[in-house]
C-alpha positions in Angstrom: -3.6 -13.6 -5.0 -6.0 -11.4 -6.4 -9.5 -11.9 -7.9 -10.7 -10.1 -11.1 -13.2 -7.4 -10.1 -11.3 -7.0 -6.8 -9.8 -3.5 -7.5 -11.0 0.0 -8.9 -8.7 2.6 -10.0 -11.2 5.9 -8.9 -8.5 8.2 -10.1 -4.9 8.7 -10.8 -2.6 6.6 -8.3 -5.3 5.6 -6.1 -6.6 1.5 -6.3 -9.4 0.6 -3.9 -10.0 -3.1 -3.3 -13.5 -4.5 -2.5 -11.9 -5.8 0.5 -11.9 -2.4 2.4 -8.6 -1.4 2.1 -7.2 1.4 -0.6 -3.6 2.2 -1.6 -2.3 5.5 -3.2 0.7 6.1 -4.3 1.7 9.8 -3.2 4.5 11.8 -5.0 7.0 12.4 -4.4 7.9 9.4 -2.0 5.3 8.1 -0.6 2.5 5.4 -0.2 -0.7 6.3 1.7 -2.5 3.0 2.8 -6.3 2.9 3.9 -7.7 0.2 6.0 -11.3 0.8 7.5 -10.9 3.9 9.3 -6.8 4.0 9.9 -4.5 5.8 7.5 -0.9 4.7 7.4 1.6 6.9 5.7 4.4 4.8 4.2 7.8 5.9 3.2 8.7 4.4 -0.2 10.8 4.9 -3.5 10.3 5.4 -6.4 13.0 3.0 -9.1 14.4 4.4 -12.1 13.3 1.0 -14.4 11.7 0.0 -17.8 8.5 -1.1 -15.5 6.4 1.0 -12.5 8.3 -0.5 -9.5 8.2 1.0 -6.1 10.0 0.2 -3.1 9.6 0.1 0.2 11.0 -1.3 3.8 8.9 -3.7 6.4 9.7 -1.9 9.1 8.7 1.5 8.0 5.4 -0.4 7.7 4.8 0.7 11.9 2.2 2.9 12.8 -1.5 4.2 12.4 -2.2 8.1 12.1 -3.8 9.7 14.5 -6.5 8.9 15.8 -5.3 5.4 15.9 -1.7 5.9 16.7 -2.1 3.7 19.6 -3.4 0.9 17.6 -0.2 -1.3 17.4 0.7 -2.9 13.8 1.8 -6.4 14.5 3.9 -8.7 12.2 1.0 -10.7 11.1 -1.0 -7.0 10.4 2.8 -5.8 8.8 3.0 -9.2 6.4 -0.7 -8.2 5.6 -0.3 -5.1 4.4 2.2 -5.4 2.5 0.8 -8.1 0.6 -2.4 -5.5 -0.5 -0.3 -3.5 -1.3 1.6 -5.6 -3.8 -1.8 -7.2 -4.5 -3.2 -3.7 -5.3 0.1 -3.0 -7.2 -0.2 -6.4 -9.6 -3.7 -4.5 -10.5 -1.9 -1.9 -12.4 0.7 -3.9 -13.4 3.2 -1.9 -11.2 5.8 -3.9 -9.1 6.4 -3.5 -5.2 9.9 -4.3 -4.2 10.5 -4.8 -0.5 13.5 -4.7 1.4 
């Protein structure tokens, strides 16, 4: 669910939420999501549809970058993420298919 005045959009592809988390959508496949002070680089594709729709898997939702590659993403952090992300997507009207 989001709120209104819960997301900016700084710039081209990248939403930032008031929550502390940003998501950027990185050509040419490829969704960089920002929580705190980890970075997670996520695989995803890009649809060929009438509306923005991006896909991606759950389980390529797995790790941190360095420094925090040792952080381990649960399922509960996994099921979170991915629902900013679609949250952050909804923003911009864009959809976020996961397989």
């Amino acid at each position: 669910m989001t709120v209104d005045g819960e997301f900016t959009y700084p710039r081209a592809n990248l939403i930032v939420s008031r929550k502390g988390f940003s998501v950027e959508v990185r050509a040419p496949s490829g969704i960089r999501y920002t929580e705190r002070d980890r970075v997670m680089e996520i695989f995803a594709e890009f649809l060929a549809t009438p509306e923005p729709k991006i896909a991606l898997r759950a389980r390529d939702v797995r790790s941190w970058l360095e420094p925090h590659m040792a952080v381990e993403v649960t399922d509960s952090d996994r099921e979170r993420i991915i629902e900013n992300i679609r949250n952050a997507f909804a923003f911009k009207g864009w959809v976020l298919a996961v397989e």
